[in-house]
N, CA, C and O atoms as a DFTB+ gen file, in Angstrom:
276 C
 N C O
     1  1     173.347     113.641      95.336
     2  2     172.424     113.435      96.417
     3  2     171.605     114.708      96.613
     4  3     172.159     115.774      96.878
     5  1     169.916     114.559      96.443
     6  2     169.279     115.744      96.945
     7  2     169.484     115.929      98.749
     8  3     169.607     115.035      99.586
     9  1     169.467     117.128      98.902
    10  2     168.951     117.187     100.554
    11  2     167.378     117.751     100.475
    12  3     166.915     118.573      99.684
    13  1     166.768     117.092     101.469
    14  2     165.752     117.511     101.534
    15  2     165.236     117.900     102.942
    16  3     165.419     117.090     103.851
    17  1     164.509     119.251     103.240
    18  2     164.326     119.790     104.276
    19  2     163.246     119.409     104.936
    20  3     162.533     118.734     104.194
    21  1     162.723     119.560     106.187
    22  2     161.730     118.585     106.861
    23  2     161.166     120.227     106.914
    24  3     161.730     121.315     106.802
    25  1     159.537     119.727     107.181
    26  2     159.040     120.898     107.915
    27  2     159.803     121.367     109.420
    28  3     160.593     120.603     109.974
    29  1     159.387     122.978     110.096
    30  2     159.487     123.028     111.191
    31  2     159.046     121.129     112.549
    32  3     159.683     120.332     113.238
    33  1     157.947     121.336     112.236
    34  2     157.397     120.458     113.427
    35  2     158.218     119.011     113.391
    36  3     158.375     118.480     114.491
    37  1     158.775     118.301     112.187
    38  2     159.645     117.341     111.807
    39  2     160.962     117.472     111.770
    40  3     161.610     116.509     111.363
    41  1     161.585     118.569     112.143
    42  2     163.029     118.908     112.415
    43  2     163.863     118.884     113.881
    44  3     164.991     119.336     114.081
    45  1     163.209     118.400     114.585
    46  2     163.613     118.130     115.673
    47  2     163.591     116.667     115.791
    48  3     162.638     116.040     115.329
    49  1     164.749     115.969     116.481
    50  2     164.672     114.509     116.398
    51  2     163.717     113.849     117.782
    52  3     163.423     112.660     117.908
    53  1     163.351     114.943     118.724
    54  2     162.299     114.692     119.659
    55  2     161.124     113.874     119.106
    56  3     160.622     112.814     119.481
    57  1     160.732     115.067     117.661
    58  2     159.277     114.911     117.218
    59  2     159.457     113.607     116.570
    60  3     158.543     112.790     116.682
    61  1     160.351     113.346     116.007
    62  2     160.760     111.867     115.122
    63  2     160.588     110.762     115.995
    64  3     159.841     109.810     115.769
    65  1     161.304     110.914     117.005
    66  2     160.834     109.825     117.816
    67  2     159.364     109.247     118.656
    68  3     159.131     108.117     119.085
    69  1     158.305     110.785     118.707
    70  2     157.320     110.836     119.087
    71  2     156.088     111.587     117.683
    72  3     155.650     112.737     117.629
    73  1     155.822     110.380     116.688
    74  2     155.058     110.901     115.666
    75  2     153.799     111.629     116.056
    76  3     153.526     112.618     115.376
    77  1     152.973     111.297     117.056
    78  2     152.128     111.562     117.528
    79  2     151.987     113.079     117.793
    80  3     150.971     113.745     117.596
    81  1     153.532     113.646     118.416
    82  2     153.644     115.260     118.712
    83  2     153.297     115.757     117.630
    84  3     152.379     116.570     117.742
    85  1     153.764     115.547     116.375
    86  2     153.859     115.907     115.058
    87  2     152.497     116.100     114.677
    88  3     152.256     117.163     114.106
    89  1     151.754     115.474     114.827
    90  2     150.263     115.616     114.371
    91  2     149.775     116.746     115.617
    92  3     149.555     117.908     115.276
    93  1     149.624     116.346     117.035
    94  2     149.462     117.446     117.536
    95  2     149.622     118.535     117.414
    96  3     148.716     119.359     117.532
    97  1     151.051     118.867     117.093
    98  2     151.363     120.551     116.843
    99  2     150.847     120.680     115.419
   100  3     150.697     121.901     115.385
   101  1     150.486     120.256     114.258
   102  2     149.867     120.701     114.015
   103  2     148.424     121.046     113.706
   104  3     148.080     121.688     112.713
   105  1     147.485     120.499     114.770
   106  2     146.416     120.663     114.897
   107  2     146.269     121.670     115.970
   108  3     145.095     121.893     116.267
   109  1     147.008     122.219     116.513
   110  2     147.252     123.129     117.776
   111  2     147.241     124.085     116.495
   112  3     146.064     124.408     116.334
   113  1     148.024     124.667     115.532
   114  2     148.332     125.460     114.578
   115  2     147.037     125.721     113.519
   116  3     146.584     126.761     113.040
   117  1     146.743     124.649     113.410
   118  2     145.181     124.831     112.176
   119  2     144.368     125.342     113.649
   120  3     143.819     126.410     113.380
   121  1     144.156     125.036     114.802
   122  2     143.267     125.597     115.846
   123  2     143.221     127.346     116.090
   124  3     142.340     128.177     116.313
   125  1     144.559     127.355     115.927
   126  2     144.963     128.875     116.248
   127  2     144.418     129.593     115.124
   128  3     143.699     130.591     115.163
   129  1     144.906     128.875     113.970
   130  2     144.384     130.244     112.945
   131  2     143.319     130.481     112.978
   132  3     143.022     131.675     113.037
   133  1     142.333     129.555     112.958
   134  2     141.085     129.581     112.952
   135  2     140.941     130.815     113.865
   136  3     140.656     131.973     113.562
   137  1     141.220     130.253     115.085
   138  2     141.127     131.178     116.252
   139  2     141.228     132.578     115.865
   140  3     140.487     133.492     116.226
   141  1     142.238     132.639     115.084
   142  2     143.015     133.956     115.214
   143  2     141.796     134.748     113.822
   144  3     141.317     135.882     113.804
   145  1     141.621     133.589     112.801
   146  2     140.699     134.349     111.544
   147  2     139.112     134.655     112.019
   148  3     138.506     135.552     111.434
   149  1     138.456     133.898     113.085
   150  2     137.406     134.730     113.676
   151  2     137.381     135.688     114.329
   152  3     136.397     136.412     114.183
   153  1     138.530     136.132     115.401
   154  2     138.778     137.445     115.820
   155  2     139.115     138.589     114.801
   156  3     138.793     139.691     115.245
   157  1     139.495     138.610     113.959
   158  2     139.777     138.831     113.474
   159  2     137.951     139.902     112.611
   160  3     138.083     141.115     112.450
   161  1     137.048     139.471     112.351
   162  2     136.130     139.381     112.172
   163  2     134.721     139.993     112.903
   164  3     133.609     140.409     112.579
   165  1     135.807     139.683     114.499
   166  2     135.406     140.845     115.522
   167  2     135.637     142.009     115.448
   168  3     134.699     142.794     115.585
   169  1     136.847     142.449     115.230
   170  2     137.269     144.001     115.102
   171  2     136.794     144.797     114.507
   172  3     136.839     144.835     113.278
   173  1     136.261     145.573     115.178
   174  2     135.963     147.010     114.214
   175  2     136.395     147.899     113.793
   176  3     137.097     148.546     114.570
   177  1     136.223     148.470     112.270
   178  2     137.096     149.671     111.465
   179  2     138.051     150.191     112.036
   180  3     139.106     150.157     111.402
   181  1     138.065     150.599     112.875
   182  2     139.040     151.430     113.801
   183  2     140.366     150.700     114.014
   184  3     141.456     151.199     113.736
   185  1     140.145     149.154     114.665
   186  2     140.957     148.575     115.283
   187  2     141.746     148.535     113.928
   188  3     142.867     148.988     113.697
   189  1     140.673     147.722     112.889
   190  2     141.410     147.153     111.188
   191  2     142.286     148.149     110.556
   192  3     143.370     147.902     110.028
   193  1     141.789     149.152     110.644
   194  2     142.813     150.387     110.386
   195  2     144.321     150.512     111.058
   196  3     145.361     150.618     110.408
   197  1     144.220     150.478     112.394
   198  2     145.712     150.352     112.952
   199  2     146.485     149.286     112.605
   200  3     147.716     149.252     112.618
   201  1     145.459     148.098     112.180
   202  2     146.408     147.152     111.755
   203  2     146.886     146.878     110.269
   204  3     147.525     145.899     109.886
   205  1     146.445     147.941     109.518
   206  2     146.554     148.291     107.929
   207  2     145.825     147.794     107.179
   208  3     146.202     147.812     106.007
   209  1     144.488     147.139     107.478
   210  2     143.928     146.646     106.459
   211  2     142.350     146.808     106.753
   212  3     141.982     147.100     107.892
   213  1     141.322     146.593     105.593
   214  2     139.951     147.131     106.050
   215  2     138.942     146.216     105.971
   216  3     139.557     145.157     105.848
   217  1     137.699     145.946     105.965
   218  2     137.147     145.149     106.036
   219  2     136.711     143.813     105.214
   220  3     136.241     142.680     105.316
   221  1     137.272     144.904     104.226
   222  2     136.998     143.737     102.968
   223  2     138.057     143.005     102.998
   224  3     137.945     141.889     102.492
   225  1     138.970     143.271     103.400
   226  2     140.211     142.107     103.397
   227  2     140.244     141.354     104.698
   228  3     140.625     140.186     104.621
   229  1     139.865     141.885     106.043
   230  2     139.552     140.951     106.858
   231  2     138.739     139.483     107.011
   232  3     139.002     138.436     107.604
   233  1     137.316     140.064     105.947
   234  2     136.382     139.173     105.521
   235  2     137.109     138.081     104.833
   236  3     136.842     136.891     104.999
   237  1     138.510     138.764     103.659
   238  2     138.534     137.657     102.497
   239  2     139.534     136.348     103.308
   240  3     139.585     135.139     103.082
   241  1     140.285     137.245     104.356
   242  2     141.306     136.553     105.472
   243  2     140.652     135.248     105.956
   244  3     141.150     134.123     105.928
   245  1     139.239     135.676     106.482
   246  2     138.542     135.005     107.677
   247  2     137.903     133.686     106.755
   248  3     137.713     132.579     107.257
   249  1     137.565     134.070     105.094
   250  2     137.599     132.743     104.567
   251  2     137.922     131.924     103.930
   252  3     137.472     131.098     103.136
   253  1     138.933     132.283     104.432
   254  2     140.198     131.111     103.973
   255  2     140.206     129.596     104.727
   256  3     139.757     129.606     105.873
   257  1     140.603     128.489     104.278
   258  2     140.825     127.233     105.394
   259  2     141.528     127.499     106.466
   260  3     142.526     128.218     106.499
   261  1     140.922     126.805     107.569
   262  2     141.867     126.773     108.376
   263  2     143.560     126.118     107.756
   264  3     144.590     126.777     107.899
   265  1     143.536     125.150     107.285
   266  2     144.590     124.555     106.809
   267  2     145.177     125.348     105.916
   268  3     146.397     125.185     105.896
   269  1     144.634     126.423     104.909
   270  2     145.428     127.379     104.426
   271  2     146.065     128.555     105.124
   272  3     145.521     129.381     105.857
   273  1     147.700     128.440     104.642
   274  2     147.982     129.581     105.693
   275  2     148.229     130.636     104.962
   276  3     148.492     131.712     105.500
């Protein structure tokens, strides 16, 4: 017998019973990154620096899919 693992958002028997949550959370999650890859875009050198990385990699971050994580 394989076992097979559910994602996070499908591992709770809440979400099983309510499919609908399941799609929500993750459109709450593709929302955020997004969110999070245009700020991201905001920051200037300074900030990108404390956070270890520089512009050119912020840029390559910011165009990525939302759906890619």
């Amino acid at each position: 017998m394989v076992a097979l693992s559910c994602p996070p958002a499908l591992s709770s028997t809440r979400s099983l019973r309510q499919p609908g949550l399941v799609l929500v959370t993750i459109l709450e999650q593709w929302l955020e990154r997004r969110r999070q890859r245009r700020a991201l875009l905001a920051l200037d050198e300074r900030l990108l620096n404390d956070f270890g990385i520089g512009a050119a990699d912020a840029w390559q971050e910011s165009q990525k899919p939302f759906w890619r994580a």
